[in-house]
C-alpha positions, 0 to 999 in steps of 0.5 A: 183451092189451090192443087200446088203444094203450100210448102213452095215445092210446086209438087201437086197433090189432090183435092180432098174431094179426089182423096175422098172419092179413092177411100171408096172405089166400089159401091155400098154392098157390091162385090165388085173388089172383094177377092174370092168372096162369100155370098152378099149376105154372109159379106154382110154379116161380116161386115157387121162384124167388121164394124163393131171391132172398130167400134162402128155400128150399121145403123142408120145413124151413118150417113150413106157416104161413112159406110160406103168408105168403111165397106171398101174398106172392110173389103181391102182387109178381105183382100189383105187377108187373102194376099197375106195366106190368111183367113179373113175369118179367123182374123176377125174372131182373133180381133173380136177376143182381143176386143172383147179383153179391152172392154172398159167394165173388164179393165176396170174389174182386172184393176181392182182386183190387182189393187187389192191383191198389193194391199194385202201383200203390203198388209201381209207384210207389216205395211200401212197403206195411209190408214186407208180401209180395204175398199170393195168394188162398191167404194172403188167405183166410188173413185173421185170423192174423198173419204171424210176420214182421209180428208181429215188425215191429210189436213 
């Protein structure tokens, strides 16, 4: 592998081994970069945390390598937080909530719910809706199959 740029500028650049190797600067669990830390095992826990609001978990299904690079990284937020005169802990609670409203179950409910608050307004005020019939959670997780009455209408 060449350490020049491609692009003719003759500017080096480092070896993805040399970028890898600066994603993880401490070792798994050492809390060596962590700025006015709490004990290892609380760490932990919010390490565990950490993960699930980036949609990670700690199980061994990740290779030894991942979760060294996501636990340096959970430590420069640790930091981040610091520097920023923010607490780590209330940052992890506020992107727990936040998480917690995006979920796919959530989401799917919240439209429904608009969905079926348009079709009464449009019915409230004299409007059709396609002859369509007011759907229930049952029919609207039914998405993707035509009704055979709609087919027909549309034919």
């Amino acid at each position: 592998m060449s350490s020049t740029s491609e692009s003719g500028g003759g500017s080096a650049r480092p070896s993805a081994y040399h970028v890898m190797e600066q994603l993880k600067p401490w070792d798994l669990y050492s809390l060596d970069g962590a700025e006015q830390s709490e004990c290892l095992d609380v760490m932990k826990e919010y390490f565990t945390r950490y993960r699930m609001i980036r949609g990670e978990k700690t199980n061994n299904a990740y290779t030894h390598d991942a979760l060294q690079r996501s636990w340096c990284a959970f430590i420069r937020r640790w930091n981040a937080a610091g520097h920023e005169g923010l607490s780590f802990t209330s940052w992890l609670e506020d992107r727990e909530a936040a998480r917690s409203t995006r979920s796919i179950g959530d989401l799917r409910t919240r439209v429904c719910e608009m969905a079926q608050r348009v079709a009464s307004v449009l019915r409230a005020s004299g409007r059709r809706l396609h002859q369509v019939p007011r759907s229930s959670e049952a029919d609207a997780r039914g998405v993707g199959a035509p009704s055979d009455e709609l087919s027909a209408e549309r034919r």
